[in-house]
C-alpha positions as CSV (number, residue, x, y, z in Angstrom):
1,X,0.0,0.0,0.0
2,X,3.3,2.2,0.8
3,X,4.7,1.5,-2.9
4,X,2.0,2.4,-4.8
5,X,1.7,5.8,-3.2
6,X,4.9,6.8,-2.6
7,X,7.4,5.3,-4.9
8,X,6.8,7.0,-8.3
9,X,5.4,10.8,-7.1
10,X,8.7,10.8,-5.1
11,X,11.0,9.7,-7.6
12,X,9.2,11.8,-9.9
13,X,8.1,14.9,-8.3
14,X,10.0,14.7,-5.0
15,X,11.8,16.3,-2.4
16,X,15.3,13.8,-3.3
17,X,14.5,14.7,-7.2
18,X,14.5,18.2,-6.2
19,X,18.0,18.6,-4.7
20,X,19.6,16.3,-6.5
21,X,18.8,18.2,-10.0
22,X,20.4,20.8,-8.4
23,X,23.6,19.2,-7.7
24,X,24.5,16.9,-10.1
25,X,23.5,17.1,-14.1
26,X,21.1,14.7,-15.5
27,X,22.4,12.8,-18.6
28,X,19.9,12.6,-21.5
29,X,19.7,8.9,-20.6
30,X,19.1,9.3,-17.2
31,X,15.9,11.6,-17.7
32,X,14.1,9.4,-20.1
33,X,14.6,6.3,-17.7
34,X,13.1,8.3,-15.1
35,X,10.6,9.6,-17.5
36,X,9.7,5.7,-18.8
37,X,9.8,4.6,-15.3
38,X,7.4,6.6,-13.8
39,X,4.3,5.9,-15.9
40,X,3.5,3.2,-18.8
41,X,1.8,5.4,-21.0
42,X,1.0,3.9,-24.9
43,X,3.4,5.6,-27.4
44,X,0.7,6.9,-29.5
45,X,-1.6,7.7,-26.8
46,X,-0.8,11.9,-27.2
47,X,0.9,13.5,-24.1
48,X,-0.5,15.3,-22.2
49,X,0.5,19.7,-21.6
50,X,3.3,20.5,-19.4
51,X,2.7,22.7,-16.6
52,X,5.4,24.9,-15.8
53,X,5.4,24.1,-12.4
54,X,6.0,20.7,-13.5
55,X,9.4,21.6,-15.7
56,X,12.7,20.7,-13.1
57,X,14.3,23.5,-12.2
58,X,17.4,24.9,-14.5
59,X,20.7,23.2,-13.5
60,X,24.0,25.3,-13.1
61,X,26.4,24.2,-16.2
62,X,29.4,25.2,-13.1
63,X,30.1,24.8,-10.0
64,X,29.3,27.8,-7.4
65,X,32.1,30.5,-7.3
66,X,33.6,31.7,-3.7
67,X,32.3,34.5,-3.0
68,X,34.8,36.8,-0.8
69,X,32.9,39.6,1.7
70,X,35.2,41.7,1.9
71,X,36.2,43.2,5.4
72,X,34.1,46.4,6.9
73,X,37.0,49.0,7.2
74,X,37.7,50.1,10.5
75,X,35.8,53.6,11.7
76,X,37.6,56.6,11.6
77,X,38.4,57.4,15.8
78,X,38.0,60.8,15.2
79,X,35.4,61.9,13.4
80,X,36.6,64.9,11.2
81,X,34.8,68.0,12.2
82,X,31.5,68.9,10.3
83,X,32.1,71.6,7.7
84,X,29.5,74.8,9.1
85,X,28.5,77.1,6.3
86,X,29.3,80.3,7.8
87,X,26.3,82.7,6.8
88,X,27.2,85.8,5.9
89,X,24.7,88.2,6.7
90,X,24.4,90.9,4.3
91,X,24.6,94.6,5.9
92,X,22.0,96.1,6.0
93,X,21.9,99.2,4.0
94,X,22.5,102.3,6.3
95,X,19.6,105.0,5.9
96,X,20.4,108.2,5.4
97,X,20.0,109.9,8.7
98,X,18.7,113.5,9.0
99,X,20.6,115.6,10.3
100,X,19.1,117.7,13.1
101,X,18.5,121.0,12.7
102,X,20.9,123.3,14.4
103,X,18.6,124.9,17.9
104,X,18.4,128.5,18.3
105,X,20.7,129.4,21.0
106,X,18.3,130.4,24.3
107,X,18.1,133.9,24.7
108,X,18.2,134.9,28.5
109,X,17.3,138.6,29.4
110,X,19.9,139.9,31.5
111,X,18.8,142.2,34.1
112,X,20.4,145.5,33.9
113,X,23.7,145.4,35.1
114,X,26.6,147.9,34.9
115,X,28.9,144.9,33.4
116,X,26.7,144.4,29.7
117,X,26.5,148.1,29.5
118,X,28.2,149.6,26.7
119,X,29.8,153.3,27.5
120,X,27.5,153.6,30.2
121,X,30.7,154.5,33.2
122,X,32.0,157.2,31.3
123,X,29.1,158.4,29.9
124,X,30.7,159.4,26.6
125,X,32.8,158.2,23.8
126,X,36.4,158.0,23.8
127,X,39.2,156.6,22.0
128,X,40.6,153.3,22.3
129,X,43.3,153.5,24.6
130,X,45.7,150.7,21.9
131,X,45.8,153.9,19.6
132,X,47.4,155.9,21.9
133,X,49.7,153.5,24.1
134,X,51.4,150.5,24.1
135,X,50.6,148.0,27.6
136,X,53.1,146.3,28.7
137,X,54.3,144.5,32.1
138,X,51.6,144.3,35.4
139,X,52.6,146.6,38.2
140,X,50.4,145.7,40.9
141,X,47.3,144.2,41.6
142,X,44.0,145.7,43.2
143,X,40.2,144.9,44.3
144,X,38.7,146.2,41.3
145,X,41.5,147.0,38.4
146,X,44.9,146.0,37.2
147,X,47.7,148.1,37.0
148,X,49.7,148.0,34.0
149,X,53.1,150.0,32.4
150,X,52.0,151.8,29.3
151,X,53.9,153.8,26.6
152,X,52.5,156.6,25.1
153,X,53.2,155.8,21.7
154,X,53.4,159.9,19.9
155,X,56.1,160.5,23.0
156,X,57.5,157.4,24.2
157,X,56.7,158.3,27.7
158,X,56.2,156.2,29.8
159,X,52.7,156.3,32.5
160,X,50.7,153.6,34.6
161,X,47.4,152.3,33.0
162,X,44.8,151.4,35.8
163,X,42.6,148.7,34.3
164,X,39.0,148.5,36.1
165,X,37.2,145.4,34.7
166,X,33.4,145.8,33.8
167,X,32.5,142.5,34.6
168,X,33.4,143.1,38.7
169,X,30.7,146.4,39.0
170,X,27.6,144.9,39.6
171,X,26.1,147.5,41.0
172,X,24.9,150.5,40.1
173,X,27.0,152.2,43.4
174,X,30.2,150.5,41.5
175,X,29.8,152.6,38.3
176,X,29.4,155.7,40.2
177,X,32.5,154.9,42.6
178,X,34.3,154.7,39.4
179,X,33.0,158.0,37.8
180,X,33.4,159.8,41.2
181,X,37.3,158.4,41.3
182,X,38.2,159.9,38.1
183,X,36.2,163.1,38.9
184,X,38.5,163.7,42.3
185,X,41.4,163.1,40.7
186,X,40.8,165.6,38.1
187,X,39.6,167.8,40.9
188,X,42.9,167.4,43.3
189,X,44.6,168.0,40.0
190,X,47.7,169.9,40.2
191,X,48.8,168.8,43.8
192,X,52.1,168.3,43.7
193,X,51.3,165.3,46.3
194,X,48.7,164.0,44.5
195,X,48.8,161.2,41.5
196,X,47.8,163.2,38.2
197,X,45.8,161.7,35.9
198,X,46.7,161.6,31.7
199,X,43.3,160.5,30.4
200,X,40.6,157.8,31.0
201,X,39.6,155.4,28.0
202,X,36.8,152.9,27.9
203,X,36.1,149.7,25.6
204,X,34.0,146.6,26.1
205,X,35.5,145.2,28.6
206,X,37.0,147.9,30.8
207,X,37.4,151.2,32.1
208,X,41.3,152.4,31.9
209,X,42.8,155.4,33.9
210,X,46.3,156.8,32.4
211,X,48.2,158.2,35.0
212,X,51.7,159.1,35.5
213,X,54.2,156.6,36.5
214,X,55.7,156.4,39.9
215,X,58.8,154.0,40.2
216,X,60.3,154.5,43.8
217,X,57.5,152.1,45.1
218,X,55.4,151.9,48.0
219,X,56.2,154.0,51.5
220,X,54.8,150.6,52.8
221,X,58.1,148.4,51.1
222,X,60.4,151.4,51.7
223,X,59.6,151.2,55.7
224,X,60.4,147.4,55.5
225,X,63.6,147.9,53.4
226,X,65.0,150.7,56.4
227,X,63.9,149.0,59.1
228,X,63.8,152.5,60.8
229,X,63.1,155.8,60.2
230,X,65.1,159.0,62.5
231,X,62.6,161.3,64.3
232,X,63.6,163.9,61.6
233,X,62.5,161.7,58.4
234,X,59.9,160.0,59.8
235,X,58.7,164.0,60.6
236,X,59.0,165.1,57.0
237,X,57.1,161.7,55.7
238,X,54.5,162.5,58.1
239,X,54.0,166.4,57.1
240,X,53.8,165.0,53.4
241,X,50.8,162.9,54.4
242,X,48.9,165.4,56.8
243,X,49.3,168.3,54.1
244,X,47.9,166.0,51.6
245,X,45.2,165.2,53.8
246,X,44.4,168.5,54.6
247,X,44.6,169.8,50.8
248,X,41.6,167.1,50.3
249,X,39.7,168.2,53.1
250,X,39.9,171.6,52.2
251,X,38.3,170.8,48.6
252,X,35.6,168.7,50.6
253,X,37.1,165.3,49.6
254,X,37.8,162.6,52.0
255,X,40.1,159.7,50.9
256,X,38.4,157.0,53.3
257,X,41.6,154.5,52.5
258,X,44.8,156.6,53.9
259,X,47.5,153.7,54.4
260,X,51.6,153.6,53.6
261,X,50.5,150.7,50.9
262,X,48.4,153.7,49.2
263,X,51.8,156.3,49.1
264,X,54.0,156.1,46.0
265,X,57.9,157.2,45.4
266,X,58.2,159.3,42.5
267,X,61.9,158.1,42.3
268,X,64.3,155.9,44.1
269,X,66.1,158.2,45.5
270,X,65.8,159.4,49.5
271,X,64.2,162.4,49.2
272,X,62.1,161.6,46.4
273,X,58.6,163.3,45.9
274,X,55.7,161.2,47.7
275,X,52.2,160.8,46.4
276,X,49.2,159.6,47.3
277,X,47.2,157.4,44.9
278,X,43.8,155.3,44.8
279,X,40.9,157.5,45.3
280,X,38.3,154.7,44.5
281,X,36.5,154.8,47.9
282,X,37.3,158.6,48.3
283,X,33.9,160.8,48.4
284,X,32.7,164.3,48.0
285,X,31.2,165.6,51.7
286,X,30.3,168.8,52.9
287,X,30.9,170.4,56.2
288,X,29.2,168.2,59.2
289,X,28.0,165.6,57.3
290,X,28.6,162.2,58.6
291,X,28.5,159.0,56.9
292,X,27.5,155.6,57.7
293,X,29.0,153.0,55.3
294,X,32.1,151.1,56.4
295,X,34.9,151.2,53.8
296,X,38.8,151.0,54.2
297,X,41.6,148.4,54.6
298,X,41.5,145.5,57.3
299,X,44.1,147.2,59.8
300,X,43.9,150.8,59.2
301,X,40.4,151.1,59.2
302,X,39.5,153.8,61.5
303,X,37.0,152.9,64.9
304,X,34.6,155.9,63.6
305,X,34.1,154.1,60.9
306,X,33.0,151.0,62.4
307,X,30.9,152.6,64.4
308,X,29.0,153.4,60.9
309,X,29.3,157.1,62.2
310,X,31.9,159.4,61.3
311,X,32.9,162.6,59.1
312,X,36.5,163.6,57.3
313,X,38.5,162.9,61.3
314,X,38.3,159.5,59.8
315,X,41.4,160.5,57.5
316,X,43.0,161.3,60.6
């Protein structure tokens, strides 16, 4: 019962008929053996159609080739470094930037004041004093001006220039201490004790007083130089002084500043001519009138005067 199911599909159509027309080549012989073998068919009965599934499978003419895998290369242990695009960002295009428009400079309204005034301490038009002289060296230094040496340029001769700068009168009692110090020196003119005054020039910036040059120095520096005066000179200074003080009394002036810082050495000689100078805080009084206003130098300020009551004995 085992035979006549198995034997001929096997042979035939088999797993061992399978592999072994893989492997080894069937000769022509061989197949129609197997082809008689299997079935007794009559030689003129016709054949019947072959399926392809029925066809063995194609045989290989040659053996197999070796095939060689070849060997994964070794990794890289560093990895090389990843190319970055670098991204250039385009500039952006700079827009034209308006310019501003240039401010108004601010205005402020000044109150009045004696320093912005133009020819207001004079009260009347004069030269400039450059066309007429030549400044040269600083001679001394006081509260309200400068004291310069000045050439006279038509002569060459030689004066002081006393510089007042605008800017320091702030008041209206600083212009007229000004005016009133050039009008008492005009009005002591003559005074052979007494500074003269050349002229008086304004500009811009200042008021200038041209007055004649004393170069003996102060009484104050010659007392220091000595060291001592003998009863006799120190008697002759001191009429000097007193008449000069008494030749300003009589023509109702007070000088209000008397000190030996304020005398002047025409020469440098002994008995050279002494004069008196700075009559800024010098003032026009009439007989018994007394005045209140405390003016002078620390040190030589009189005690009348501090009692904010006192007439021309203040000189004294």
């Amino acid at each position: 019962m085992g035979n006549t199911c198995v034997g001929p599909s096997i042979s035939r159509d088999g797993f061992l008929q399978a592999v072994s027309g893989v492997v080894w080549r069937r000769s022509p012989d061989d197949s129609n053996s197997v082809a008689n073998g299997g079935s007794h068919h009559d030689p003129h009965s016709p054949s019947p159609p072959t399926k392809e599934s029925d066809l063995p499978p194609p045989t290989q003419s040659e053996p197999p080739k070796q095939i060689t895998i070849p060997k994964p290369e070794p990794e890289q242990t560093s990895r090389p470094k990843p190319e970055v695009e670098q991204m250039v960002i385009p500039k952006a295009e700079a827009e034209p930037v308006e310019q501003a428009k240039p401010k108004r400079p601010i205005q402020f309204k000044r109150a009045p004041s004696a320093g912005i005034r133009v020819e207001s301490v004079l009260q009347k038009r004069t030269g400039n004093i450059k066309e007429f002289y030549s400044l040269g060296r600083k001679l001394g230094q006081g509260q309200f001006g400068t004291t310069f040496l000045c050439v006279e340029k038509a002569t060459g001769k030689e004066y002081a220039c006393k510089s007042i700068a605008k800017r320091k009168l702030l008041t209206d009692e600083d212009v007229e201490d000004v005016r009133r110090e050039i009008q008492i020196m005009h009005h002591l003119a003559g005074h052979p004790n007494v500074i003269a005054i050349k002229g008086a020039y304004e500009d811009a910036v200042a008021v200038h007083l041209v007055m004649e040059l004393c170069k003996g120095g102060e009484l104050f520096d010659r007392i220091i130089q000595r060291g001592h005066y003998t009863e006799r000179q120190a008697a002759e200074l001191t009429r000097t002084i007193v008449g000069v003080v008494e030749a300003c009394h009589s023509l109702g002036v007070m000088h209000r500043d008397l000190k030996p810082e304020n005398f002047l050495f025409v020469g440098q000689e002994e008995n050279s001519l002494l004069k008196t100078i700075d009559f800024g805080l010098s003032i026009f009084f009439k007989p018994g009138e007394k005045f209140t206003d405390v003016v002078g130098s620390p040190y030589y300020v009189a005690p009348e005067v501090l009692r904010k009551h006192y007439g021309p004995e203040a000189d004294v």
